[in-house]
N, C-alpha and C positions, 0 to 999 in steps of 0.2 A: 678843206682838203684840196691839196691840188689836182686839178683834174689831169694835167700829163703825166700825174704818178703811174699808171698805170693805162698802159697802150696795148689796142688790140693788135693781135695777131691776124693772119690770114695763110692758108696754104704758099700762098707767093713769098711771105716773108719770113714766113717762120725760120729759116735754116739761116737767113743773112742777118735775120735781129738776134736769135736766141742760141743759135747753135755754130755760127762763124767768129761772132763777135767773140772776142778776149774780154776777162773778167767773169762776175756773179750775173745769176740771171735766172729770175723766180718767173714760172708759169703759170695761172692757174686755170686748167681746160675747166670748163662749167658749158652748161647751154641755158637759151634764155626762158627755157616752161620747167625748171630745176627747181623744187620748193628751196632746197638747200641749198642751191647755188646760190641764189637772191639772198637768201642769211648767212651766208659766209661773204659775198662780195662787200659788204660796209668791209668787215675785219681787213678784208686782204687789201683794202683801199686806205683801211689805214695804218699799215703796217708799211706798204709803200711808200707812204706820205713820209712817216718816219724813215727808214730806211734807203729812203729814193738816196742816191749817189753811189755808195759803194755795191748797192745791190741795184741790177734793172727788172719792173717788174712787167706784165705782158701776162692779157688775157687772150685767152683761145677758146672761141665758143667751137665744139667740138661737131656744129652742123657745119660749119664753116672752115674749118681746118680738118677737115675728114683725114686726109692723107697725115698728120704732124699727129694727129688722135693716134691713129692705126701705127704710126713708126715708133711715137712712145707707148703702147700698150694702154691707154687706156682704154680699163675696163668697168670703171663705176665712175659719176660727177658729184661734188665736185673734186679732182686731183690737181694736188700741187706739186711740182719739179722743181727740183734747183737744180742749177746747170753753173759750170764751171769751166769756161774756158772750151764748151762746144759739149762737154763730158756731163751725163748724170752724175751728180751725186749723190741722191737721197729723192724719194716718193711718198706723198702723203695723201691719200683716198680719204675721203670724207672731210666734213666741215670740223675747225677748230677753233678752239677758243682764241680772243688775241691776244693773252699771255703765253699759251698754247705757242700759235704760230711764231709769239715775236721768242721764245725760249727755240724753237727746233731751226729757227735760220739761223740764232746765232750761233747754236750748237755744231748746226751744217756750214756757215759759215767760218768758223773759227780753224776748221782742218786743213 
């Protein structure tokens, strides 16, 4: 796996990596005492790996991005966002399988 697939977030950077940049941009808030965060992170880590280029992907532990947590609504971990050009398009609460997630990016990505 490559390890820059997937870069953390931080309240400082959240709005200049995830939500100014142009282009796709997958979130996944998680925190790191998450049974389910820790079993969803392999999947999301390789779904980046595949995906890295046209999609950028960015974790946000949600003790650590308090304010980018609270601006998008989240209210359960682990939640995934895809972002578009600054824009939500689609929210995924709970863990998925990685057929799962690689079928609803492309699904969300394709519009």
């Amino acid at each position: 796996m490559d390890e820059s697939a997937v870069r953390e977030l931080t309240d400082e950077t959240f709005e200049s990596e995830a939500r100014e940049k142009p282009g796709w941009c997958v979130v996944d808030f998680y925190a790191i005492w998450c049974p389910h965060c820790k079993a969803f992170r392999p999947i999301f880590e390789e779904a980046a790996s595949e995906y890295a280029g046209p999609l950028r992907f960015f974790a946000a532990d949600v003790e650590k991005c308090e304010e980018a947590a609270a601006e998008s609504d989240i209210r359960s971990i682990p939640t995934v966002i895809i972002f578009h050009n600054g824009e939500k398009v689609d929210t995924h609460t709970g863990g998925m399988t990685r057929p799962d997630l690689c079928a609803w990016l492309e699904e969300k990505t394709a519009e």
